[in-house]
Structures are given as structure tokens and as C-alpha cells.
C-alpha positions as CSV (number, residue, x, y, z in Angstrom):
1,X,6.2,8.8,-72.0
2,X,7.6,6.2,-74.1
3,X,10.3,7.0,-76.9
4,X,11.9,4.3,-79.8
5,X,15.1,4.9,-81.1
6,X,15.2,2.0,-83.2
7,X,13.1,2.3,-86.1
8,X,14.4,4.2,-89.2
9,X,12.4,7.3,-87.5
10,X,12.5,8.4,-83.7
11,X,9.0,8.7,-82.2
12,X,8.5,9.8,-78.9
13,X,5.0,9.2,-77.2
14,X,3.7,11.3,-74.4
15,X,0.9,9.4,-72.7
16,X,0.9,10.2,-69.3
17,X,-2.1,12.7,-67.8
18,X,-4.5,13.3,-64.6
19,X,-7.9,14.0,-64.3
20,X,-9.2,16.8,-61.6
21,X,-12.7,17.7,-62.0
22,X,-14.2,20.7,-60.1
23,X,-16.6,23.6,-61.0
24,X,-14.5,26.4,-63.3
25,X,-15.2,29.2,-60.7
26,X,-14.0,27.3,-56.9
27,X,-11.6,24.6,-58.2
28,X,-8.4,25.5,-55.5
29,X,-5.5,26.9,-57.6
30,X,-3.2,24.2,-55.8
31,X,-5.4,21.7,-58.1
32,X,-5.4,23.5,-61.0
33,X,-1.6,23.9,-61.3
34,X,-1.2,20.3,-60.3
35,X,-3.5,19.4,-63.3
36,X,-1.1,21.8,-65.9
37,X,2.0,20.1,-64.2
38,X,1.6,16.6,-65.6
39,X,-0.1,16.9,-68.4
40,X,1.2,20.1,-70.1
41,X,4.8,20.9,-68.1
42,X,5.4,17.5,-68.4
43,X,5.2,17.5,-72.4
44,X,7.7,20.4,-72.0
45,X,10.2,19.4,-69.7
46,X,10.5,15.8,-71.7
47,X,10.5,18.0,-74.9
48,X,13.1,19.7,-73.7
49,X,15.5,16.8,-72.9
50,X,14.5,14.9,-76.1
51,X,13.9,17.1,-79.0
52,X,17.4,18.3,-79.1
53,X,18.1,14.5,-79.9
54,X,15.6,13.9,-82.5
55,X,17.2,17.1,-84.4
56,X,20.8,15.4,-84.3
57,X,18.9,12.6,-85.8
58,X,17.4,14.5,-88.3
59,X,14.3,14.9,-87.0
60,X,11.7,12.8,-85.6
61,X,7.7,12.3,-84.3
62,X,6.2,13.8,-81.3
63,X,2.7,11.8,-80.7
64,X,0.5,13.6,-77.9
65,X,-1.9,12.0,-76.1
66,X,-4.6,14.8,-75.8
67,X,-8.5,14.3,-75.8
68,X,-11.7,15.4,-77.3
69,X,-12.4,17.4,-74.2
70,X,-9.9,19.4,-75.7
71,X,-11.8,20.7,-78.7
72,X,-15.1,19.8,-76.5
73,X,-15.0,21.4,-73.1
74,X,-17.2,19.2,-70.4
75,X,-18.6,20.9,-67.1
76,X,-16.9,20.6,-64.0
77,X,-13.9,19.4,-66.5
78,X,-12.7,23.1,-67.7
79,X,-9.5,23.0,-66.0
80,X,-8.3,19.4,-67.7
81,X,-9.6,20.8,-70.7
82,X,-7.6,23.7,-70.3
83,X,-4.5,21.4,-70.4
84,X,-5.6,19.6,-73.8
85,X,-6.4,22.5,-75.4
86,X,-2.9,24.0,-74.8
87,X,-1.3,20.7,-76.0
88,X,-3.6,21.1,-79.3
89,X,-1.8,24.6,-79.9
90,X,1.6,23.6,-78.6
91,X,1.7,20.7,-81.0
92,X,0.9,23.0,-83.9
93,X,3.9,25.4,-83.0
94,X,5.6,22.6,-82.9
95,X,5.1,21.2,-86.2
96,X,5.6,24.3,-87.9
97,X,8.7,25.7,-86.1
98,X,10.4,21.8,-86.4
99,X,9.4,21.2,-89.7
100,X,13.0,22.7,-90.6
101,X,14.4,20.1,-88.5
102,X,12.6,17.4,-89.5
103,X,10.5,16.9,-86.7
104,X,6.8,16.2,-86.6
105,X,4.3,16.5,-84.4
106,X,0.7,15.1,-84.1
107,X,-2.3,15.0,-81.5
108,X,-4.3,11.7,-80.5
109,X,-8.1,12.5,-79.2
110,X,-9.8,10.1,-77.6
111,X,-13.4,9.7,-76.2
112,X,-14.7,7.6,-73.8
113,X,-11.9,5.0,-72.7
114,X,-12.0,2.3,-70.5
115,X,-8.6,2.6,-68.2
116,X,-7.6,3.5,-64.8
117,X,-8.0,6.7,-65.6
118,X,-11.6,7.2,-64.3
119,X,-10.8,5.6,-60.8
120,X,-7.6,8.0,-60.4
121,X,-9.5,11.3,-61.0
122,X,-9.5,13.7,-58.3
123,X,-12.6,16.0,-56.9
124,X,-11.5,19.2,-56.1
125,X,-14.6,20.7,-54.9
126,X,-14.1,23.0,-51.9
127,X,-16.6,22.2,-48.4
128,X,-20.1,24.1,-48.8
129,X,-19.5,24.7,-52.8
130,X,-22.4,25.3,-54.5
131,X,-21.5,23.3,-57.8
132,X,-20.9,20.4,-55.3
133,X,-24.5,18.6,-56.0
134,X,-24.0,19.1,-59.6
135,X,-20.1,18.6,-60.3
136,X,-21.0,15.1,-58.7
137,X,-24.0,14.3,-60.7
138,X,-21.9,14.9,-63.4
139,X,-19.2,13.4,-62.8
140,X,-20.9,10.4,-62.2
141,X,-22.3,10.4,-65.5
142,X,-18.9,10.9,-66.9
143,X,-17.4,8.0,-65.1
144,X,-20.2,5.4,-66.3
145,X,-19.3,6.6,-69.5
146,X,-15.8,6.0,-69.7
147,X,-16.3,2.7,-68.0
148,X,-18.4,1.8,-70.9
149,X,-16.2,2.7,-73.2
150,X,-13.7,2.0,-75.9
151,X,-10.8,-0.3,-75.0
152,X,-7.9,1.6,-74.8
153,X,-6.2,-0.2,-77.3
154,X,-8.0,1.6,-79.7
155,X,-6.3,4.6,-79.1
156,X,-2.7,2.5,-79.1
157,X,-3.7,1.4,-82.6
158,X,-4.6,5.1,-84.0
159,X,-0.8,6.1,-82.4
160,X,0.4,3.4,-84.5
161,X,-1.1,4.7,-87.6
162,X,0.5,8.4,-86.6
163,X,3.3,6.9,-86.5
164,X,3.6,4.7,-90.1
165,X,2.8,8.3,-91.9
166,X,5.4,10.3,-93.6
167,X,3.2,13.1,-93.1
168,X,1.0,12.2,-90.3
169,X,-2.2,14.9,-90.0
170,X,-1.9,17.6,-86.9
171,X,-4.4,15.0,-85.4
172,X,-6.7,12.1,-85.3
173,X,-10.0,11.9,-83.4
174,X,-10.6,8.0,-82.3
175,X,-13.6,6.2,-83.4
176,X,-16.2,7.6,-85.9
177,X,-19.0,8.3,-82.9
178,X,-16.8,10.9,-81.1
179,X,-15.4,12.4,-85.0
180,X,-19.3,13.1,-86.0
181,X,-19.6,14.8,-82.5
182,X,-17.4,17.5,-83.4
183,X,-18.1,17.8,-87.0
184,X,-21.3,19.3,-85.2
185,X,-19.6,21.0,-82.8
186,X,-18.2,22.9,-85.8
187,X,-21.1,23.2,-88.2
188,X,-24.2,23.8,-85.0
189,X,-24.1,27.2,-83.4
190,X,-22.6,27.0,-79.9
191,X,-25.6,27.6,-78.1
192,X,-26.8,24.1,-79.5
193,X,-24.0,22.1,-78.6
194,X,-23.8,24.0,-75.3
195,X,-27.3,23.1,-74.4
196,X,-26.5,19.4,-75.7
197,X,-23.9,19.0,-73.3
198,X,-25.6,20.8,-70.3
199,X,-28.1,18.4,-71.1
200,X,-25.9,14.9,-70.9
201,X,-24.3,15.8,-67.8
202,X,-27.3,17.2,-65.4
């Protein structure tokens, strides 16, 4: 989380978050509310301290550092999708019940990005799981990925943008490869892009 209070408008950036990957069905409970702790409680319970500041100000920006796995859901990622995609309607609330108030609230998505992120994701796959072989496989795929991916400064430069807006958008998807995936993902029937994605991570 990072907040300025020195500019003409207050913008305060959440961009702290965890990865736990594990099959949707086996992935122990402990895990999954660990993953909702930091990245969507936390949101909350900074919100909670800071928003009542921005409204004495006369309003302010909330940027949220979500992802596009939470408009596209991965396998053996449900559960961190889960978090982003209660983030995406959380920041909509937001917007419309702070609009009074002046305050604003916008999503960054990012794909593929090249940070520390990968190497601090967690397995949560339970001993003699079924999904185990699988979960891994993909995974593994995911990792090379996101090791091969955009810098994260990319994603720094898009909050930037959010935040030179008057009216910034509800949210901004970074880099034109990962914007064109889910123009698809809204315009193919989901059995296609379901089978697409099956397909990427065997």
C-alpha cells in the first residue's frame, strides 16, 4: 500500500497480494482464507483507516492492483481469482457509493509480470491429491510465463495514468495482448475460451 498526500488529489495505491495455487475442490481452507486475508481484507481494513481521510479532504483515488485472472479465471488458480474478482466488485461499490464524496476508485489488471511474485507463490496441494500431477504441470506453465513477461513497470506506468484522470475508467487492462484476450473472452461462447485455457495449461 502506498498513499500521497501531497499532490492536489489524495491517491492511495493498494499493491500488495499472494499467490496460492491449488486445485478448486482440495485447496485446505487455512489457505484459502490466508489468500482472501491479504489481498481482499487487506484492501478493507486500509480502506477503513484511510477513506475517512480522503472524505475530509474532499475526496480522493483508490487505485487496486487486481489482475486479469480476475475477469479470466486460470486452473489450479480459482481461489486467487476469487480474491480479484471480489476487488473488481468492491471497487465498483466503491466508486458509486463515494462518488458523493468525491472519492474515486479504479482497478489495475495485469498479465504476465515479471516480479517476485512467481517465486513467492505457495502450493497448497494436500498429500495423495489427485489434481497434484496436473496443478503442477500447470503451474509450471504459469510460472515460465510470468517470468517471460512484462516488466512490472508497465503496470506502475498504467497506475500513473489512473491517476492524472479526472475521471479515471472503473479499470485498465495492461498491454494490448492480454486487452484482446478478453475482448474474446466476452464476444466467444464460454465453452471456447474454457477449452482455450484447459488447453494452455495441460
Amino acid at each position: 500500500m502506498a498513499m500521497s498526500m501531497e499532490c492536489a488529489t489524495a491517491i492511495l495505491l493498494h499493491c500488495a497480494g499472494m499467490g496460492i495455487a491449488g486445485a478448486a475442490e482440495d485447496t485446505p481452507e487455512e489457505a484459502v482464507r490466508a489468500q482472501f486475508e491479504v489481498n481482499y481484507f487487506g484492501v478493507l481494513r486500509v480502506n477503513r483507516v484511510f477513506l475517512p481521510m480522503l472524505r475530509e479532504k474532499g475526496g480522493g483515488l483508490v487505485l487496486l492492483m487486481s489482475s486479469v485472472a480476475g475477469r479470466l479465471p486460470l486452473p489450479y488458480q480459482s481461489h486467487y481469482s476469487a480474491t480479484k474478482y471480489a476487488l473488481d466488485t468492491y471497487a465498483e461499490s466503491l466508486r458509486m457509493e463515494g462518488a458523493q464524496f468525491g472519492l474515486r476508485a479504479a482497478l489495475i489488471e495485469p498479465g504476465d509480470t515479471k516480479t517476485g511474485f512467481t517465486g513467492a507463490r505457495r502450493m497448497a496441494m494436500p498429500e495423495g491429491s489427485p489434481y497434484a500431477k496436473s496443478c503442477e504441470s500447470a503451474v509450471a506453465r504459469m510460472a515460465k510465463d510470468e517470468q517471460n513477461g512484462a516488466p512490472p513497470e508497465r503496470a506502475a506506468r498504467a497506475a500513473l495514468k489512473l491517476a492524472q484522470k479526472k475521471n479515471p475508467p472503473v479499470r485498465v487492462t495492461v498491454g494490448a495482448a492480454y486487452q484482446l484476450v478478453l475482448f474474446l473472452r466476452r464476444v466467444l461462447p464460454a465453452r471456447a475460451c474454457e477449452f482455450v485455457l484447459q488447453r494452455m495449461y495441460r
